[in-house]
Rosetta silent file (secondary structure, phi, psi, omega in degrees, C-alpha in Angstrom):
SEQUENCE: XXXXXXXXXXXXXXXXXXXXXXXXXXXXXXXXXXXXXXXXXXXXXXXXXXXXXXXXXXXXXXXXXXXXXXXXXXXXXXXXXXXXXXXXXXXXXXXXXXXXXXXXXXXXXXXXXXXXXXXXXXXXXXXXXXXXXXXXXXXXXXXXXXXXXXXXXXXXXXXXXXXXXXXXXXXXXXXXXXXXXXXXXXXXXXXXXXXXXXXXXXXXXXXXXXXXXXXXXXXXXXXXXXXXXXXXXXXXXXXXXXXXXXXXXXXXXXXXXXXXXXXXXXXXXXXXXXXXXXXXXXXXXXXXXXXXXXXXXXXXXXXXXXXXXXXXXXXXX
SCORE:     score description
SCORE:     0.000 S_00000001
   1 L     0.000  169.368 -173.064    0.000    0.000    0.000 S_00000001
   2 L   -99.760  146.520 -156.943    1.205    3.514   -0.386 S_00000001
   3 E  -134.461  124.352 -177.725    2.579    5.104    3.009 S_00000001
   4 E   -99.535  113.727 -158.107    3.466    8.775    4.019 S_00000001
   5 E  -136.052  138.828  152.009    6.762    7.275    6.719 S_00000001
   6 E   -95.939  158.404  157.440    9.200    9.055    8.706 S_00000001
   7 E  -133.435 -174.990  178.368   12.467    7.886    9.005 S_00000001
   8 L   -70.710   -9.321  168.492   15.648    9.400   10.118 S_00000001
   9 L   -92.983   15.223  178.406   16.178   10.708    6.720 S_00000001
  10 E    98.673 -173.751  179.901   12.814   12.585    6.525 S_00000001
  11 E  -103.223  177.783 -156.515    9.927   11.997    4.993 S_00000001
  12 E  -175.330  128.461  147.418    8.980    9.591    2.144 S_00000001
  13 E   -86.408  163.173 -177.671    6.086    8.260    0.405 S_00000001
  14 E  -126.225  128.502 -169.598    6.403    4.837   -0.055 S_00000001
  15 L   -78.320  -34.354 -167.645    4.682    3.026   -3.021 S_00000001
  16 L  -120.884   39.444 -164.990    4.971   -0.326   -1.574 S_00000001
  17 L  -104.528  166.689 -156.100    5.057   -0.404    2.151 S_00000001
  18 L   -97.845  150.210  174.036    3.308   -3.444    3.482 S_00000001
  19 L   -57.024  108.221  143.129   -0.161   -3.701    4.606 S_00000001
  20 L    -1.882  120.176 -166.182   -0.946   -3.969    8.194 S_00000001
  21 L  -110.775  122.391  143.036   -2.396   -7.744    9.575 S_00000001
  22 L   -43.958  131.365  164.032   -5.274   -6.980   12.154 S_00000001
  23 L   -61.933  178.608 -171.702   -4.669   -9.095   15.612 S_00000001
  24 L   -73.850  -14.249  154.486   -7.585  -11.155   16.889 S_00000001
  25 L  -131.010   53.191 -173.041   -9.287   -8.212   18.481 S_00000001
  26 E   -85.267  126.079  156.573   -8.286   -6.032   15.917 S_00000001
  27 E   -87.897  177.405  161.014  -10.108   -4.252   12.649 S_00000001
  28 E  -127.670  128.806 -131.811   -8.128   -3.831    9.612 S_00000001
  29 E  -144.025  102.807  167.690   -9.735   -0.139    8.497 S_00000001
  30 E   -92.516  116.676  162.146   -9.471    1.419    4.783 S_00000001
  31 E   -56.356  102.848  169.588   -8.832    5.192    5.180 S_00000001
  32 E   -85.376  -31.035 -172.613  -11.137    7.119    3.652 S_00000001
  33 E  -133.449  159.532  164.310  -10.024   10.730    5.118 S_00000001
  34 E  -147.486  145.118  143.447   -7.044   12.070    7.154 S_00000001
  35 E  -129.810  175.607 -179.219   -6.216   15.238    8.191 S_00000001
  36 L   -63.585   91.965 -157.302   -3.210   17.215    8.595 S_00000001
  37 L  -108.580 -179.954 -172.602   -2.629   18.086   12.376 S_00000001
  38 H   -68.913  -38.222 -169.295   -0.267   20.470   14.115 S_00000001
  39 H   -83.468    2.806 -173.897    1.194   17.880   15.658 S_00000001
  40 H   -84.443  -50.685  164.966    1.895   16.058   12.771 S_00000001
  41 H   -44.101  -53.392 -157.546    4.095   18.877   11.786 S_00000001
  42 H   -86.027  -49.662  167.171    5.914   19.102   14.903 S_00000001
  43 H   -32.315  -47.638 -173.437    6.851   15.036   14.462 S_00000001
  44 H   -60.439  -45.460  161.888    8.080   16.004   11.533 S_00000001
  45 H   -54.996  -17.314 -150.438   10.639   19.203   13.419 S_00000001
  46 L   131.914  -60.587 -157.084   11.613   16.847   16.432 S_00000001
  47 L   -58.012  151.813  177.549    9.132   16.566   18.240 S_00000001
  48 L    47.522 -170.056 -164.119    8.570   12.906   20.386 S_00000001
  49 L  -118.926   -9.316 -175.516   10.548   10.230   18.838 S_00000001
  50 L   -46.160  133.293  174.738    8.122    8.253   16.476 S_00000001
  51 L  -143.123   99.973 -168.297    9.467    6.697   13.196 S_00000001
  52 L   173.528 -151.671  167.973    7.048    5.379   10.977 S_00000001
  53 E   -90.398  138.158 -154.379    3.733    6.142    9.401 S_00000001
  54 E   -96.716 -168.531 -172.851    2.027    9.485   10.688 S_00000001
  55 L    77.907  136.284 -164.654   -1.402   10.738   11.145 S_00000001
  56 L  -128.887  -37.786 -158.985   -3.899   10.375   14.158 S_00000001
  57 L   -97.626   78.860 -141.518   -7.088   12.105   12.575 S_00000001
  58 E  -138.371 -174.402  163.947   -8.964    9.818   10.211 S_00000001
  59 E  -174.461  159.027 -142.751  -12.480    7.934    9.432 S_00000001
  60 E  -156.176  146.033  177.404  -12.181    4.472    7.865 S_00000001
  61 E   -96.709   92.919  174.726  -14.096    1.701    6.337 S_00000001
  62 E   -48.280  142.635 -157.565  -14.065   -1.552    8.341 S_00000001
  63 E  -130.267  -75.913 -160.417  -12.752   -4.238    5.886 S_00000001
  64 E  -133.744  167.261 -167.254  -12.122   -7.222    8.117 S_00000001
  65 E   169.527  130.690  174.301  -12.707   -7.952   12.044 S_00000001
  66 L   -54.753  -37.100  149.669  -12.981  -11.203   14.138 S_00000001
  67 L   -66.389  112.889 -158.540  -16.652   -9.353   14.971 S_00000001
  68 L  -103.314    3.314  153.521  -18.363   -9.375   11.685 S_00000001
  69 L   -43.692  -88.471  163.893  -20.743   -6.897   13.420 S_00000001
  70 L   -41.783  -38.224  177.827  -17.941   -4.161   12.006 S_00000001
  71 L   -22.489  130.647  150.478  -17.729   -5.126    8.617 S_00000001
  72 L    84.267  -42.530 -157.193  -18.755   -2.684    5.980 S_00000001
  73 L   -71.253  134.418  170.661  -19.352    0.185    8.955 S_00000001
  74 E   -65.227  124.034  176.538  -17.547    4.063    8.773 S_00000001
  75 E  -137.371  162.593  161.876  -15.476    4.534   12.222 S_00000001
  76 E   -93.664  144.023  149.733  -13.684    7.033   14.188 S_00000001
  77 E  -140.068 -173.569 -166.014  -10.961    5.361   16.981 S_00000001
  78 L  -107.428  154.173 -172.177   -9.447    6.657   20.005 S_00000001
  79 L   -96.642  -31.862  166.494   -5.604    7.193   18.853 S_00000001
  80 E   -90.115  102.921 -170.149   -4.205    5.589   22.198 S_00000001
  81 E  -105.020  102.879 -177.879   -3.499    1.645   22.888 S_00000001
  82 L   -79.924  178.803  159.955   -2.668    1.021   26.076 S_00000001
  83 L   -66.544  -17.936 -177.929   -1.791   -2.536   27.808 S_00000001
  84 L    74.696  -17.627  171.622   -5.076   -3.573   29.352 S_00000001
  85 L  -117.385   -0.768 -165.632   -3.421   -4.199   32.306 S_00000001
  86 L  -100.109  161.828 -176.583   -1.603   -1.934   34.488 S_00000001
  87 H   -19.143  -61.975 -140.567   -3.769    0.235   37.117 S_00000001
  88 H   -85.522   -4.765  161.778   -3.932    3.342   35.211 S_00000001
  89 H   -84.307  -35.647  170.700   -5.595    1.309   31.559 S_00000001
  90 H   -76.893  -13.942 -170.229   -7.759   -0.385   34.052 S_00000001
  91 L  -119.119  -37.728  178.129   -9.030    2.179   36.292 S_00000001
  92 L  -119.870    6.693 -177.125   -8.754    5.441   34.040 S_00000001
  93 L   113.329  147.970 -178.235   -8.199    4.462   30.293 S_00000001
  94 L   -54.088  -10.098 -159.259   -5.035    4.111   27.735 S_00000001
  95 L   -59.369  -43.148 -153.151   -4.431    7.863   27.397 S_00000001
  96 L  -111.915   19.247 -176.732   -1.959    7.839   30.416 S_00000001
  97 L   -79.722  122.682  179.052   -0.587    3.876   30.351 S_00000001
  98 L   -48.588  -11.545 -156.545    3.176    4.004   30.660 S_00000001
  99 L  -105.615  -20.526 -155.109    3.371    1.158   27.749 S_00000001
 100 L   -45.321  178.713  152.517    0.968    3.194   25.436 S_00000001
 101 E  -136.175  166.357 -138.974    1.395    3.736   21.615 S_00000001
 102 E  -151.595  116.724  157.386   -0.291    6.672   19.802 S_00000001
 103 L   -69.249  133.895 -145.391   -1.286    6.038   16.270 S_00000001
 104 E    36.905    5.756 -178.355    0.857    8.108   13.993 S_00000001
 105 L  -119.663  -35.424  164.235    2.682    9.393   17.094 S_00000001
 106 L  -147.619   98.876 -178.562    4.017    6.681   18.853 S_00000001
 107 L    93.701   17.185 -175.109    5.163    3.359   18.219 S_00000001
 108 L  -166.799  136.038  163.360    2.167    2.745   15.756 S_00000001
 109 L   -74.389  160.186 -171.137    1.566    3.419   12.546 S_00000001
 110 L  -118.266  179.564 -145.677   -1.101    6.055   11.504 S_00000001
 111 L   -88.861   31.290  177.619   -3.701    6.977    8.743 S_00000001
 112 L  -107.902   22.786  170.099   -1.572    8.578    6.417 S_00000001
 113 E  -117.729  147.446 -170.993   -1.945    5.479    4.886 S_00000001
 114 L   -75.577   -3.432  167.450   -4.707    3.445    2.591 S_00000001
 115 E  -154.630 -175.607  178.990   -5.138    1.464    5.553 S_00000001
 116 E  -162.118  175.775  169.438   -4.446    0.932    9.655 S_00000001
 117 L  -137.287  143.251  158.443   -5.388   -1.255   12.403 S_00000001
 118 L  -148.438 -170.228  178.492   -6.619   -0.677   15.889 S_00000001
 119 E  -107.175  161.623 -148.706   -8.407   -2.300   18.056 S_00000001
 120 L   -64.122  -15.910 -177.262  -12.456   -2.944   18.284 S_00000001
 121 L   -90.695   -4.584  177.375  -12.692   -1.165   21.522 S_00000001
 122 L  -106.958    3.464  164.411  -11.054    1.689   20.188 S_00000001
 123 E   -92.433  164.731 -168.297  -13.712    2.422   17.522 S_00000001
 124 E  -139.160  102.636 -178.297  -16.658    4.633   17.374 S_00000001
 125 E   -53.346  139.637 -173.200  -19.386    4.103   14.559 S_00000001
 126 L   -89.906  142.378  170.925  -19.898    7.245   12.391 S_00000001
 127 L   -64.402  119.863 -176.233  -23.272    8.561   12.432 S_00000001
 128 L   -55.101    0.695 -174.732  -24.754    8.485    8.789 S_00000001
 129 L  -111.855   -5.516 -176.556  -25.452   11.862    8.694 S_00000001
 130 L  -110.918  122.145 -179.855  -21.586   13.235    9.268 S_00000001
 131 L   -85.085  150.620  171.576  -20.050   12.963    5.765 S_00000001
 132 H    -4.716  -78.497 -165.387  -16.421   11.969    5.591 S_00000001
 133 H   -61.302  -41.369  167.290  -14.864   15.632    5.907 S_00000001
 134 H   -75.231  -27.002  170.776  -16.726   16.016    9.025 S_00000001
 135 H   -71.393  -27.505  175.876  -15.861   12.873   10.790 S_00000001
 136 L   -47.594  -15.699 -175.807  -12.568   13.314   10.133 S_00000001
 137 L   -96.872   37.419 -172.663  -12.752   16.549   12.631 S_00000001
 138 L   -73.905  -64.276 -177.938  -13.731   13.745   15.204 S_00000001
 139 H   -29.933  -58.232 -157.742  -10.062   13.700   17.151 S_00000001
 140 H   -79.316    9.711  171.585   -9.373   17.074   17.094 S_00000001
 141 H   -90.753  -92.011 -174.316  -13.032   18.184   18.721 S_00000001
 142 H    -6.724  -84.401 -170.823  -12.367   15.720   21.199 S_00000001
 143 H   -54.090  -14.867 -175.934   -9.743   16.870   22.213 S_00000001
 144 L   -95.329  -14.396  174.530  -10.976   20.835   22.308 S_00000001
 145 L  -105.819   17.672  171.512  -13.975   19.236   24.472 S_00000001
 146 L  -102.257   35.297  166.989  -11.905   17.175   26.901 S_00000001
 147 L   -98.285  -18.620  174.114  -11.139   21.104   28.285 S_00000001
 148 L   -93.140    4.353 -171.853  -14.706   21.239   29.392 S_00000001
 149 L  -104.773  -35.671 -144.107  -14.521   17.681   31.302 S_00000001
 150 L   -95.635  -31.549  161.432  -11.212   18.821   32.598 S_00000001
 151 L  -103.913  168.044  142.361  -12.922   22.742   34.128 S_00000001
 152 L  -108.961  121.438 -150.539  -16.088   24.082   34.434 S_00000001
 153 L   -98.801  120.660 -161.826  -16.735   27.434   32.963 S_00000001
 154 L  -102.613  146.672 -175.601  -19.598   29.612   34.226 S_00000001
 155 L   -27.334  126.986  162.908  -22.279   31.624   32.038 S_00000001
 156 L    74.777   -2.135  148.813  -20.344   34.887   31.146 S_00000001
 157 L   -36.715  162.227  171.867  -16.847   34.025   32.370 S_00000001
 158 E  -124.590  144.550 -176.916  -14.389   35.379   30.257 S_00000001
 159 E  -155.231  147.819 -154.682  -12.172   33.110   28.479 S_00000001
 160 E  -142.211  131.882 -178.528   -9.793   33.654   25.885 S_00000001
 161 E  -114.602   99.216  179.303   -8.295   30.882   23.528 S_00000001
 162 E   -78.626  127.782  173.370   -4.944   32.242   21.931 S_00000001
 163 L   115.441   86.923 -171.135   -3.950   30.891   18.675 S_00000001
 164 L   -94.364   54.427 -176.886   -6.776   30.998   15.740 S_00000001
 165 L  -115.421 -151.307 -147.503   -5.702   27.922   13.883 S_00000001
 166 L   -71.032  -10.044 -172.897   -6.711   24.513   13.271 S_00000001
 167 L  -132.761   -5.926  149.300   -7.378   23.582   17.125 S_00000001
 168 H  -115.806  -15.537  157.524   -8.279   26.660   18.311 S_00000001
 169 H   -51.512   -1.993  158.339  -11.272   27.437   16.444 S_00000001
 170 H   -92.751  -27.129  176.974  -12.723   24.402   17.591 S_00000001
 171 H   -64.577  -22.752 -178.622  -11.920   24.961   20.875 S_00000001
 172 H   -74.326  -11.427  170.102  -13.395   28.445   20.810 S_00000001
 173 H  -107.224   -7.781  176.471  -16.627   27.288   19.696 S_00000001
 174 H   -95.211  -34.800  173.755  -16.788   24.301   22.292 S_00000001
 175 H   -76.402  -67.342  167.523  -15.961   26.872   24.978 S_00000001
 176 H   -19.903  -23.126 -170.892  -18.762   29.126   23.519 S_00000001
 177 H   -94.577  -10.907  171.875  -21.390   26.387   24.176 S_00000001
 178 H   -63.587  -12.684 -143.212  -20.709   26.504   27.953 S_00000001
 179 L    81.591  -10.299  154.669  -21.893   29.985   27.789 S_00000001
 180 L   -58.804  147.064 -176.393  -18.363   31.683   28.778 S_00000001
 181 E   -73.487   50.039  -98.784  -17.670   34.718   27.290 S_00000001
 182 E  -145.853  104.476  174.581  -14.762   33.622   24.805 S_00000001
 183 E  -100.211  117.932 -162.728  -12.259   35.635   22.712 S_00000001
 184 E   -96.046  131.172 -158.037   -9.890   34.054   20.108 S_00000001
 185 E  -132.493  132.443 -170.573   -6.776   36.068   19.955 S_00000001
 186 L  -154.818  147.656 -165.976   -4.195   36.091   17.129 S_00000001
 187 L   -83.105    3.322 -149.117   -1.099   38.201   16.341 S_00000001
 188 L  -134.734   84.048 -178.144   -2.335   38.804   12.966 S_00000001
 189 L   -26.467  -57.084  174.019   -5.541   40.435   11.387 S_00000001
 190 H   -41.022  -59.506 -178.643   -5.720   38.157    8.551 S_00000001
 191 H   -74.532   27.834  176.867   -5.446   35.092   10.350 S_00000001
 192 H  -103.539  -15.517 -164.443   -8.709   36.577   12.591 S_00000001
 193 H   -65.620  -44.142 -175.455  -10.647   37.134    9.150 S_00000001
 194 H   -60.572  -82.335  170.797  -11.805   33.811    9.215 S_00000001
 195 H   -66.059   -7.383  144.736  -13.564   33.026   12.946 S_00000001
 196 H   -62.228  -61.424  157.201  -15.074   36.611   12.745 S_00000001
 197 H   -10.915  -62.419 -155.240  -16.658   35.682    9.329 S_00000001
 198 L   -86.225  -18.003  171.346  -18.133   32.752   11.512 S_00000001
 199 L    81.155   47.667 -166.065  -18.867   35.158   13.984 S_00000001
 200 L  -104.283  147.831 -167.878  -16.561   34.687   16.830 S_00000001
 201 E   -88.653  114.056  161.206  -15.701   37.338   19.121 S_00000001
 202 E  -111.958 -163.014 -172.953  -11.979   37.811   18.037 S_00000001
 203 E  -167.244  135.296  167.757   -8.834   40.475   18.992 S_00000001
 204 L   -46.699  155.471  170.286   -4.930   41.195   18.263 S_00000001
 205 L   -96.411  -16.874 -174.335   -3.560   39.491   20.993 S_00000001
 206 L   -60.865  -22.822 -165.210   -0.859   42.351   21.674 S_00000001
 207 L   -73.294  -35.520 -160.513   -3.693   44.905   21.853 S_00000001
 208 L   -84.367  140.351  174.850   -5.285   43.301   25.205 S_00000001
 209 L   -55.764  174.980 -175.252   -4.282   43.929   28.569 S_00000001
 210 L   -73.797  145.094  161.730   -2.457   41.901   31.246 S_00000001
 211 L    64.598   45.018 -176.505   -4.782   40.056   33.359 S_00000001
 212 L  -109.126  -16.340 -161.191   -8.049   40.239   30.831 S_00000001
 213 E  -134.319  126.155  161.396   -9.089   36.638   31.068 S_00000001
 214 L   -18.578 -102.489  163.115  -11.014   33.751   33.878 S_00000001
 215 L   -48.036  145.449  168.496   -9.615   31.019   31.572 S_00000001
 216 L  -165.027  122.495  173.882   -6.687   31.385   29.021 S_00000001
 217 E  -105.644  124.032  176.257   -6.184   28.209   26.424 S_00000001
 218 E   -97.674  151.317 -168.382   -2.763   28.732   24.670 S_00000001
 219 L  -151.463    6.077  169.230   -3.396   26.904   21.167 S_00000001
 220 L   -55.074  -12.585 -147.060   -0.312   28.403   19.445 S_00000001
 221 L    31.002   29.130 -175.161    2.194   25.562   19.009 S_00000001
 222 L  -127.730  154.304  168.227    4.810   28.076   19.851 S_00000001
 223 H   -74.600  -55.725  163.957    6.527   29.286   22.632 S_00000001
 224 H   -25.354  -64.161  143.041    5.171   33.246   22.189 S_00000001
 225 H    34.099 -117.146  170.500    2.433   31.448   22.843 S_00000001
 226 H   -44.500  -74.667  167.703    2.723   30.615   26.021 S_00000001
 227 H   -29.780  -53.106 -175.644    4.000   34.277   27.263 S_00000001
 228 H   -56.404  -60.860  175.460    0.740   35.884   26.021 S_00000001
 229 H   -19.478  -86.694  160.569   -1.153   33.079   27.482 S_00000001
 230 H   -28.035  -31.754  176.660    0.418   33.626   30.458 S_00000001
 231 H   -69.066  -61.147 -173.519    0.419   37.333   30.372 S_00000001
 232 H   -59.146  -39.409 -175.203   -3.250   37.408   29.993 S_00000001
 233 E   -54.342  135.402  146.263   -4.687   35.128   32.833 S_00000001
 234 L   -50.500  169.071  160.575   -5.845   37.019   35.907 S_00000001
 235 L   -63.549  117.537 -159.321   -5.033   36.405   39.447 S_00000001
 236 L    39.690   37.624  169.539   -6.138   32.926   40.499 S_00000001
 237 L   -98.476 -145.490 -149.048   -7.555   32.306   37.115 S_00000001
 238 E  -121.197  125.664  168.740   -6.991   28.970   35.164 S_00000001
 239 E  -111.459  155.679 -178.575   -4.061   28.195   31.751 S_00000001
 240 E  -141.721   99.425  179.683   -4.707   25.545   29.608 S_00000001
 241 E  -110.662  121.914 -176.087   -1.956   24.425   27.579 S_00000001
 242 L   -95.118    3.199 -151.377   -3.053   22.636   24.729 S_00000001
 243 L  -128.998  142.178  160.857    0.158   22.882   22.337 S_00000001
 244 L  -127.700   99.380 -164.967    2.772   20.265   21.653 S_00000001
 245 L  -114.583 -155.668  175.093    5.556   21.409   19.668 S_00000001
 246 L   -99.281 -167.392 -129.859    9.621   20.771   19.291 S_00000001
 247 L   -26.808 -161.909 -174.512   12.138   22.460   21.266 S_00000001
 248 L  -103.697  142.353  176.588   12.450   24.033   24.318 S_00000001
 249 L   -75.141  159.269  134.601   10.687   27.282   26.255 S_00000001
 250 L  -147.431  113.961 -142.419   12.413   29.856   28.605 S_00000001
 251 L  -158.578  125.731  179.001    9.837   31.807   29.936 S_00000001
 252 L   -48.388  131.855 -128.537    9.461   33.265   33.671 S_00000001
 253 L  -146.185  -43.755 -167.588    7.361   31.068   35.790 S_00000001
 254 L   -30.968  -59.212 -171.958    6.876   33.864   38.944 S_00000001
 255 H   -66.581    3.475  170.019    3.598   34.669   38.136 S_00000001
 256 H   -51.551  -51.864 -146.744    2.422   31.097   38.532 S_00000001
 257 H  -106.592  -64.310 -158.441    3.358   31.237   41.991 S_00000001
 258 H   -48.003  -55.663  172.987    2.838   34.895   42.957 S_00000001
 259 L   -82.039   34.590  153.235   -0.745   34.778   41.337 S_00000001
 260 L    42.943   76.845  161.856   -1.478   31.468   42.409 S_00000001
 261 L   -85.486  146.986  172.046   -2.365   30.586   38.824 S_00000001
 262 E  -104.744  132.271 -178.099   -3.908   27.003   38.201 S_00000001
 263 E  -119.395  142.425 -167.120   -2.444   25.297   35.383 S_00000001
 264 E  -135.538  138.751  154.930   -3.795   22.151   33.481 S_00000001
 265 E  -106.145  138.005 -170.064   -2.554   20.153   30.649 S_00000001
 266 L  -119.144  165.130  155.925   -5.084   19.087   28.522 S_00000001
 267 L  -108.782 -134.934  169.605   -5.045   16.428   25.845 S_00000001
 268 L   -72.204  138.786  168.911   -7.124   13.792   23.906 S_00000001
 269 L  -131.247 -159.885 -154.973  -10.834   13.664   24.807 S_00000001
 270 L   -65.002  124.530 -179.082  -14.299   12.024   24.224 S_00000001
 271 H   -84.812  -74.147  166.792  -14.931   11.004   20.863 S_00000001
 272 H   -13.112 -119.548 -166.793  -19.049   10.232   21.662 S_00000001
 273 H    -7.440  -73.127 -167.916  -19.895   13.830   22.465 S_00000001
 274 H   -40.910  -60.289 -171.851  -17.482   15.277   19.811 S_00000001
 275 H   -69.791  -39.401 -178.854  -19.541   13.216   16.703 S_00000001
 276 H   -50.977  -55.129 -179.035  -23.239   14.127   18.281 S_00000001
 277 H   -48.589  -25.336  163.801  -21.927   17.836   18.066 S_00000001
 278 H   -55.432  -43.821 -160.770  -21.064   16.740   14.254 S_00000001
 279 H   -97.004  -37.495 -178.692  -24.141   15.669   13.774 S_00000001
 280 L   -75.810   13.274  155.707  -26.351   17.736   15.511 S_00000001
 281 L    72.105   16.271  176.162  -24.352   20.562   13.362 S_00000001
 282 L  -104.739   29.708  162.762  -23.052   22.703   16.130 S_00000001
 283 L  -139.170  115.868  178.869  -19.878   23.201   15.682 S_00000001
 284 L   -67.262   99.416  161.542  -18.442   24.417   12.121 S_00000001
 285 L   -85.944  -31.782 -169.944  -15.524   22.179   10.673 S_00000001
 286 H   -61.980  -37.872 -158.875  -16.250   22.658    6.712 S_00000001
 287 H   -78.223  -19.287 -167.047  -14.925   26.224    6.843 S_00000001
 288 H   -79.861   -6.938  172.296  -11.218   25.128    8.636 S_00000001
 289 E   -54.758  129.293 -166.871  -10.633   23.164    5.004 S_00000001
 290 E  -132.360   -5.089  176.930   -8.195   24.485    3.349 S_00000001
 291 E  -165.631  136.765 -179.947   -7.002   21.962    0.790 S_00000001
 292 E  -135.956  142.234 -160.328   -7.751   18.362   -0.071 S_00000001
 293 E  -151.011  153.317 -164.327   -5.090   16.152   -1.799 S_00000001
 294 E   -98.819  157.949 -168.964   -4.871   12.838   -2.691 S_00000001
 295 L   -73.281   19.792 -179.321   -2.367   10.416   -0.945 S_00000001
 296 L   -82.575  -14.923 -170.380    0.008   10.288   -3.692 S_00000001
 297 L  -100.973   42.990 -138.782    0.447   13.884   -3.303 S_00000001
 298 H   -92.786  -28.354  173.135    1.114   13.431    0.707 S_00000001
 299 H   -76.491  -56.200  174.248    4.603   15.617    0.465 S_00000001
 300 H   -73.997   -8.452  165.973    2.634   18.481   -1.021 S_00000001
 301 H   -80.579  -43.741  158.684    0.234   18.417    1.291 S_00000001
 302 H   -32.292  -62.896 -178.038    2.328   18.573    3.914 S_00000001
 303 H   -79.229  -13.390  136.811    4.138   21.587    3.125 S_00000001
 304 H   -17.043  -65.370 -178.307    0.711   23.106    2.395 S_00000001
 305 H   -53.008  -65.911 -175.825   -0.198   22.205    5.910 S_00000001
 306 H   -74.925    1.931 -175.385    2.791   23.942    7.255 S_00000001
 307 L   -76.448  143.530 -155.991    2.796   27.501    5.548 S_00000001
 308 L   -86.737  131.755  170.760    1.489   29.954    8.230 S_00000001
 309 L    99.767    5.908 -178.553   -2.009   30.407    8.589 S_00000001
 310 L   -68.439  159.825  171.251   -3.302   27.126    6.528 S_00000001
 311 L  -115.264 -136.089 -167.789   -6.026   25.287    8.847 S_00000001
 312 E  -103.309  144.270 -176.813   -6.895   21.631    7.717 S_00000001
 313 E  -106.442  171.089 -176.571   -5.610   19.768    4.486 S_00000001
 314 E  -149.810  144.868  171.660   -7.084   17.097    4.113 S_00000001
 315 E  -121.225  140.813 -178.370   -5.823   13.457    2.437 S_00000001
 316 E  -148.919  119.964 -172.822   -7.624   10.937    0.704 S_00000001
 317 L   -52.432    0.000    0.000   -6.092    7.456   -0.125 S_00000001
């Protein structure tokens, strides 16, 4: 099958790379969609250590499965396969199992491929009413809606998501549904053109004062980033860092402690929730498309992906 792979020499499609054997409680899954994620990028810089085939964000055709129940059915999965056995897969889930692998991120290949495997407990049937290009936003809403599982945000809070790209206009519309007060902040007019259009309350972020926001989600993949982020949160409010990039910060910590800030890292979240909100049409993903390419052209898509201010490419095997 054809393969978008890292190795230590970069990336390469591969014409021939071999087709994936589901295990016994395994599907084997034809990729219908992928998309391009930030983090995808950042694998690509240095970030984490993965060497292999990339991509996390997908929807898939069940092909074959020891449960003939899947057959023929459109899935979603959870991106993280833990061990099944140690405390923290048994009592809270795979996200945090010291053993895990991460499809396209670690130690498993990913959907940047005509096909994958994961296992049957890690699928989610797609609702017949979310076309391809929208399930494919399954991951990354999850993940902008495990920030409401992880706080709770009260009617008319103010909350500010910095960084108006591909993960935080969904979070800024998932924070919007709490009823918080929610301003998407970007260094850049242009790349603000977009979530006003949609009708999001945005702002430069240099224009706003110190200390403007309840909540503050950094959603940059950058370190600048984080300093605004940081800048902005009041006294004893709440940061939410959301960004996983390549190198290293160095960035003054004091106000953490003087203003007794609370800080959370957030990650992957709830796949269920995220596809009702697909389907029940309340959250906009068709507008973050910004290119769709097929997977022979998986190099140009890339660099598509990274040139500043693109939102989601999209690949289709």
């Amino acid at each position: 099958m054809k393969a978008l792979y890292l190795s230590d020499d970069g990336l390469q499609l591969l014409p021939d790379y071999a087709q994936p054997q589901p295990g016994p409680a395994e599907a084997l899954i034809r990729v219908l969609c992928a998309g391009i994620c930030s983090t995808d990028l950042e694998i690509v810089r240095g970030y984490g250590a993965h060497r292999g085939v990339l991509g996390h964000e997908f929807v898939g055709l069940v092909e074959s499965a020891a449960d003939t129940d899947w057959i023929g059915r459109r899935v979603v999965g959870g991106i993280n396969l833990g061990c099944q056995r140690c405390s923290i897969c048994t009592q809270a889930g795979p996200e945090h199992c010291p053993q895990r692998r991460v499809l396209g991120i670690l130690d498993k290949d990913g959907a940047f491929a005509e096909y994958i495997t994961l296992p049957l407990t890690n699928l989610m049937p797609v609702p017949a009413n979310v076309p391809d290009e929208m399930a494919v936003f399954t991951e990354p809403l999850a993940a902008a809606l495990r920030i409401t599982e992880q706080l709770t945000l009260a009617p008319g809070e103010a909350a500010a998501v910095v960084g108006p790209g591909r993960l935080g206009m969904l979070i800024a519309q998932t924070l919007a549904l709490t009823g918080a007060a929610v301003t998407l902040l970007g260094r850049r007019t242009a790349s603000l053109e977009l979530p006003a259009a949609m009708g999001m309350t945005t702002a430069l972020v240099d224009n706003v004062p110190d200390n403007s926001f309840d909540v503050v989600v950094e959603a940059t993949g950058n370190d600048q980033g984080l300093v605004n982020a940081l800048r902005l949160v009041r006294p004893l409010g709440t940061l939410v860092l959301k960004s996983t990039f390549a190198g290293s910060v160095t960035i003054n910590l004091t106000k953490l402690v003087v203003d007794e800030i609370t800080v959370i890292g957030s990650r992957c979240g709830p796949f269920a929730p995220a596809l009702r909100l697909l389907a029940q049409r309340q959250i906009a993903v068709e507008p973050l498309i910004d290119g769709r390419y097929p997977l022979a052209d998986a190099l140009a898509a890339m660099a598509h992906a990274a040139q500043p201010g693109v939102r989601k490419i999209l690949l289709r095997p």
